[in-house]
N, C-alpha and C positions, 0 to 999 in steps of 0.2 A: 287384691292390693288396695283399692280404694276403700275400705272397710279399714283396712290398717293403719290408712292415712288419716282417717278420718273417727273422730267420735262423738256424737252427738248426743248429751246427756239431757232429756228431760221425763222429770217424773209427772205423771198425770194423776189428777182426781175429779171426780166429777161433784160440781156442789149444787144441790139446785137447780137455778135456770141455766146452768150452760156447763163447760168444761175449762178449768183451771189449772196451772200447774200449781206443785203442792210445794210449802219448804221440807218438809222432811223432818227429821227429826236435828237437833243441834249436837255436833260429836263432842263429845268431853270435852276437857280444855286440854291442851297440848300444851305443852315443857316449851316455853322459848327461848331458845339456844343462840350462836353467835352465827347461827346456819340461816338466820333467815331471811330471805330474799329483802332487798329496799323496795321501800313503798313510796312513790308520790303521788298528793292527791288533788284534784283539781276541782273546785266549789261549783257552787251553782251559780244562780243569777246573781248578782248586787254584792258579792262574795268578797270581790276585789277591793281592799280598800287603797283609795288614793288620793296622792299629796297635789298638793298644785302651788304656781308659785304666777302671779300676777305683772306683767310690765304694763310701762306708759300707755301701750299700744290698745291695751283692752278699757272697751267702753259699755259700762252696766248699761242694758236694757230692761231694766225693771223697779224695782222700789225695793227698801227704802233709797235714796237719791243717793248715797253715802256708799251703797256698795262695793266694796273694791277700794277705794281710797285709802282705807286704813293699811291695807294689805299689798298695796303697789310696790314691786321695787324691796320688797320686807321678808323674800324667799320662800324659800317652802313653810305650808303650813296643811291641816289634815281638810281635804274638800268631802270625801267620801268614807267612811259613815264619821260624824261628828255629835254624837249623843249630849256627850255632857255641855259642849258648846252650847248648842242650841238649847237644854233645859235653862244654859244661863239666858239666852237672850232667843226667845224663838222669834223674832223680826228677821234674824240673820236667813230663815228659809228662804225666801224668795231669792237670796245673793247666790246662796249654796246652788240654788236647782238654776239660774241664769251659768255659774261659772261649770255647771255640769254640760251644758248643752254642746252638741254637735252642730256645725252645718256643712251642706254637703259644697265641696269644690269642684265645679264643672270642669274647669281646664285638667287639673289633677285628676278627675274622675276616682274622685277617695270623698272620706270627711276626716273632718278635721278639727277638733276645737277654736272656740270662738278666737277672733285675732288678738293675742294679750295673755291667753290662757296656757299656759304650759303644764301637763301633767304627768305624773308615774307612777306606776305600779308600786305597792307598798312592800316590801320585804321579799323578793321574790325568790321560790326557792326552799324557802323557809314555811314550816305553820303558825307563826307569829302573827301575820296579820287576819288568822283564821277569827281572834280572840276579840272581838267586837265589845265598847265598854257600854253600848247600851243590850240590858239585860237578857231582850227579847230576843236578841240575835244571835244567841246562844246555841238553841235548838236548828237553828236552819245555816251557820254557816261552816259545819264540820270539826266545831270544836269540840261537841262529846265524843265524836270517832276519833280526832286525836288520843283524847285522854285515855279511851278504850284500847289503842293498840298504843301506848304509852303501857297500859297495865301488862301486856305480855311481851315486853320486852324494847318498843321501837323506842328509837329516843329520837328527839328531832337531832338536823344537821350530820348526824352517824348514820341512819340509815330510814330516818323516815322526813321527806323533805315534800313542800308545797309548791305547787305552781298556778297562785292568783294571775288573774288576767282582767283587763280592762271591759266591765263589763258593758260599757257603752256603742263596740263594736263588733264584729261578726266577719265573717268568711263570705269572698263573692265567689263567684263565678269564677272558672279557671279563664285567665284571659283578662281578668279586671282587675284592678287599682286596690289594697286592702291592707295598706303599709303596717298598720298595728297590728293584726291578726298575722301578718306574714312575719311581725318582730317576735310573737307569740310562740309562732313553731318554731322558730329558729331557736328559744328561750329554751323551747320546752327540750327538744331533741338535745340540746348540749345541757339539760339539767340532768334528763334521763342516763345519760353518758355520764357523768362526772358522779352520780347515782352509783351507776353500775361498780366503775371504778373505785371506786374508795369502801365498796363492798367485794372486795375478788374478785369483780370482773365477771358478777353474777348480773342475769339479768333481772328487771325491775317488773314488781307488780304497779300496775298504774288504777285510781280508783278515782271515781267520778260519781257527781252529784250532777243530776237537773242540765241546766247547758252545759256546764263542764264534761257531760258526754259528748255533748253534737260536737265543741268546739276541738278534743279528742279523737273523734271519729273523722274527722276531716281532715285535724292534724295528720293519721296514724295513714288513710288513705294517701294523702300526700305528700305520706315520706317513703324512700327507697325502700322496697320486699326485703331486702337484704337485713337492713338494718333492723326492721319491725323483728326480723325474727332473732337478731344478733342481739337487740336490747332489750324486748318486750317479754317478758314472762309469759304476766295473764292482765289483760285489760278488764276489771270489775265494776259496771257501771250501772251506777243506782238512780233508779227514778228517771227513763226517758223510755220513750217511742221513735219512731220513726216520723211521723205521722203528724206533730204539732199540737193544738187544743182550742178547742173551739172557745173554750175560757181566754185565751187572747185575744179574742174581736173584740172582747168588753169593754176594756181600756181603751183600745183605739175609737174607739164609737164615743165613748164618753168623754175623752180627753179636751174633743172638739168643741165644749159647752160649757168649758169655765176650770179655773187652776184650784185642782184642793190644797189645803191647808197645810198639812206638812212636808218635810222634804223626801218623807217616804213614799208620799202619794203623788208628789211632780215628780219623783223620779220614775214610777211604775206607769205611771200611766202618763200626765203631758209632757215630763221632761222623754219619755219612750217616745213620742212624737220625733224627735229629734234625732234619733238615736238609731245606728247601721243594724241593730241586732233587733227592732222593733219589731220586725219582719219573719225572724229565722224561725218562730218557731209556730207560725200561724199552721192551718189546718192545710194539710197537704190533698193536693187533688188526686196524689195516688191513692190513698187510706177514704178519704172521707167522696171523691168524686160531686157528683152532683144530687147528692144529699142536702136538704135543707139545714142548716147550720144559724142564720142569725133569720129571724121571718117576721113581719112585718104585711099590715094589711095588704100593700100594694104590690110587696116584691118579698121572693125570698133571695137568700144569696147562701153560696155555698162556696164548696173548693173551690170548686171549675170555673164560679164568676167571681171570685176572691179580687178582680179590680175594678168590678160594679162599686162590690160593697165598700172598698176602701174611699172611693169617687163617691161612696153617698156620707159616709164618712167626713167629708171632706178634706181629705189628701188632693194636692195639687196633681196634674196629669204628669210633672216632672217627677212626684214620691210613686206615685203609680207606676211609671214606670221602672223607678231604679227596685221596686218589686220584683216586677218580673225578668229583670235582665240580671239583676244582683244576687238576690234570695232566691227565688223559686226555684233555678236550677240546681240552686245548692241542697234545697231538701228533694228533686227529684231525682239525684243522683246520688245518694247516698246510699254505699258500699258495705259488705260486711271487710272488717277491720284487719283477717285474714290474718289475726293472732289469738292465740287461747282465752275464751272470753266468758266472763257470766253475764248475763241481766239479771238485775233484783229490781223487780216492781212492788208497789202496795198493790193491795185489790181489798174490795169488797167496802168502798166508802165514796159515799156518794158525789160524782163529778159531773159537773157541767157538759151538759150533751148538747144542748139547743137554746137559743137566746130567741124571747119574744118578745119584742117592741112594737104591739099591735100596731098601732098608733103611728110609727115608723118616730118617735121621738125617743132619740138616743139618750137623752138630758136625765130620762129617768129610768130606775132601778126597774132591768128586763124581769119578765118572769124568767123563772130558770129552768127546765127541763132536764135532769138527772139520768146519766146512766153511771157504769163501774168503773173504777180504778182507784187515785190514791187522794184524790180532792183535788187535783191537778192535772194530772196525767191518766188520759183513759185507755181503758183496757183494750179498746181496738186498736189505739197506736202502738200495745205490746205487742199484742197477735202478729199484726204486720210487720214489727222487729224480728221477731219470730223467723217467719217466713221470708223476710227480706236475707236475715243472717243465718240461718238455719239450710235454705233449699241451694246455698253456695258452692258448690263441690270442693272447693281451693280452703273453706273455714273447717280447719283442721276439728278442732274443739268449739262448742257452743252448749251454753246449759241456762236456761231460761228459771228463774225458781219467782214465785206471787207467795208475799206474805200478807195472809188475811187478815182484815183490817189496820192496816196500815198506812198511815197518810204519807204525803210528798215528805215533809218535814221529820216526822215520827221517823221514817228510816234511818238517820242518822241522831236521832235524840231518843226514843225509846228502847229502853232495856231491852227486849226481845229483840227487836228488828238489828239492834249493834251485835247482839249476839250471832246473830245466822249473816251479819256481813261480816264480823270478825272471825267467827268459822271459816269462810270462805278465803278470805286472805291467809289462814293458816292453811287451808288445802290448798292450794295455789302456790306453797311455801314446799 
């Protein structure tokens, strides 16, 4: 019986130093018909773009002195990503990454944007705000994956629709304060639904880049069984672990020793100071334990001391804390999704394994120590996807596929790699 209930697809090959899963070969292209399941799909980090609209209330803390004033009281205007703005006048960064900022409220036990700052999610629902006008951001925010399931058939608003999210915040703890994140699932559950419906009442494939899996995975955990299985297809999620990356201490270390330059780099790294989701996706103590991870003459720090290193860091004992009472139990309990699921990872490109700051000065560029996965996400955090989602009895379906050489970003902008995720959402169809 549990054989029947159950199917676990993965194909193996062994490459060299270790063992891989393989993609396989890519199955012809299939005839897209008026049969095909809806797809939403949910970006990665920085993905979401949004509006913000300024009162009397809010007070710039930073330069130039002018911040804000032009824009008080003058309604919405775009805060997150603003390319060509800024080509006109890059002085406006420093306002951008001030009006981006979070800070946390004790009494509400949430965060909040700064007082004055009102913001929202850009087009939600939609893949229009996929379509970022600076050129770079092309590759990395799901707009070739649109275009590629645009070619066999999806059209946005009919049957292929987006759910951006506020990338500044994160999922706590069941029991804690997380008003945005909890507006999110609520967004996402009645988008999936009004999906469904306006396609016969067919269920939805749901496809996910980078955090838009964790944020997914959490959602999906903490919606009713019933409903997962009443709406969800197959959940397709590209480019995550379980596990976090030890390439995230980098920022947090460096952030603490001076504001870079553009408004790409306060938002990744000082403006992530600030920010609920800084946290979600550090290196997990289940995956990594107490393994050296960032090392230093005098000290190393790993999982297991993950709020040494943030205190040497310098994170205040209150950020340290809302670590391990907010985030950490988030990535320690992470569930298999308990609907028909793939993982697509890169492999075989060299990713950040170990940070050394002999010297214990965060200020300069670590040396870097390399192991496997996609330049981002490393292959032990798949393994342990693996094994987390795989050894479930209750996860009907799971299929793990590593495409070789393939980076975080390539998976949703290189030719091959859209190919064997667009295969996949036609088998999933």
């Amino acid at each position: 019986m549990e054989s029947q209930q159950r199917l676990l697809a993965l194909v193996i090959l062994v490459l060299g130093n270790g063992t891989f899963l393989f993609v396989g070969a890519v199955p012809a292209a299939q005839e897209a018909t008026s049969s095909l399941h809806p797809v939403v799909l949910v970006p990665g980090n920085t993905c979401g773009q949004l509006d913000a609209r300024l009162t009397d209330e809010y007070e710039p803390s930073t330069t130039p002195p002018g911040c804000g004033i032009q824009k008080q009281g003058r309604g919405w205007f775009r805060l997150w990503e603003n390319f060509t703005a800024l080509q006109e006048d890059p002085a406006l960064s420093s306002c951008y990454a001030d009006e981006l900022r979070l800070v946390y409220d004790p009494v509400a036990g949430d965060y909040r944007n700064l007082p004055g700052v009102k913001t929202r999610v850009v087009s939600f629902g939609t893949t229009r705000s996929f379509r970022f006008d600076d050129p770079a951001r092309k590759n990395v925010c799901m707009e070739r994956l649109v275009e590629a399931l645009e070619e066999i058939g999806y059209t946005q608003g009919a049957n292929l629709f987006g759910a951006p999210y506020d990338f500044r915040y994160a999922p706590a703890a069941p029991g804690l304060a997380s008003g945005v994140f909890s507006e999110f699932m609520s967004s996402f559950r009645l988008l999936v639904e009004r999906a469904s419906e306006r396609n016969g009442n067919k269920p939805v494939i749901v496809v996910t880049h980078s955090l838009g899996g964790l944020f997914t995975m959490v959602s999906l955990d903490r919606s009713p069984l019933p409903w997962r299985r009443r709406y969800i297809k197959h959940f397709v999620m590209l480019c995550l672990g379980v596990g976090g990356s030890p390439l995230n201490m980098w920022p947090l270390a460096a952030s603490n020793v001076g504001s870079p330059s553009s408004l790409l780099g306060s938002v990744l790294t000082y403006g992530n100071r600030s920010f609920a989701s800084m946290f979600s996706l550090l290196p997990s103590p289940k995956v990594y334990g107490s393994r050296p991870l960032v090392i230093t003459r005098a000290n190393n720090y790993s999982a297991d001391n993950m709020a040494e290193f943030l205190a040497a860091a310098g994170f205040s004992d209150d950020e340290v804390a809302r670590y391990r009472t907010r985030a950490l139990p988030v990535t320690l309990n992470l569930r298999a999704p308990l609907v028909p699921m793939t993982s697509i990872n890169g492999v075989g490109v060299p990713t950040v394994d170990k940070l050394v700051f002999w010297d214990g000065n965060f200020s300069v560029k670590p040396q870097l120590v390399y192991g496997d996965g996609d330049g981002q996400i490393n292959l032990e955090t798949v393994l342990a996807l693996e094994s987390l989602i795989g050894d479930d009895p209750d996860q009907r379906y799971f299929k793990s596929i590593l495409i070789p050489n393939t980076t975080h970003k390539g998976m949703i902008s290189d030719e091959f790699a859209l190919k064997r995720v667009v295969s996949e959402i036609l088998g999933a169809n």
